[in-house]
C-alpha positions, 0 to 999 in steps of 0.5 A: 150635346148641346139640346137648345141649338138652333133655338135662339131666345129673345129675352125683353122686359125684366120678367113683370108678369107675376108682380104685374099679374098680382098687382093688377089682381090687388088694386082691381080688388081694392078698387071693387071694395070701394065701389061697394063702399060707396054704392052702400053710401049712395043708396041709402035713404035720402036725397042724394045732393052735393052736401051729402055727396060732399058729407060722404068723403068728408070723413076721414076713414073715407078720404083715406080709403079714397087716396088708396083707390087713386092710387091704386087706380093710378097703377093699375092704369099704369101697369095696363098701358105700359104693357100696351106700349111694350107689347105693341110699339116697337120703336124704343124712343117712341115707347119711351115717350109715351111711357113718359108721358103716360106717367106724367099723366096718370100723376097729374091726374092722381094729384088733382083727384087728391087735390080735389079730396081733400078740399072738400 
């Protein structure tokens, strides 16, 4: 005897949720780590001006630590808005647009924090 019949299960996306759940835990994690991080930098004694502003990313454990949070900021804010756009926006080539245009933008934006980094 068949125990599912009248049920009928509508199955979407290709079962995210933990991956999604997990890198959202770690690049939120890696993103406070940072925070800390530069909190430490700006608090200490001083004025805080551009060339100390600019001596704090200008050394190379920073700038690496710096392109790892754009990067994960990048992702996380990817993840957060896709499922936005998958939960909420039924039509599929609308969410396919915005998907693409939400990633174009988030690269752009990611490029140019880079960009930004490592010219100072």
């Amino acid at each position: 005897m068949n125990q599912n019949y009248g049920s009928k299960r509508l199955v979407v996306g290709a079962h995210y949720g933990l991956r999604d759940w997990l890198s959202q835990r770690v690049t939120g994690a890696l993103m406070a780590l940072f925070t800390i991080v530069l909190l430490a930098q700006v608090l200490m004694p001083g004025e805080l001006n551009y060339d100390r502003w600019a001596g704090i990313f200008s050394a190379q454990w920073m700038k690496v630590l710096t392109f790892i949070v754009i990067v994960s900021l990048a992702w996380h804010a990817w993840v957060g808005v896709r499922d936005i756009w998958m939960d909420y926006v039924k039509p599929v080539g609308t969410r396919l647009a915005l998907q693409v245009f939400t990633l174009a933008w988030l690269v752009g934006c990611a490029g140019w924090a880079v960009q930004v980094l490592w010219r100072l």
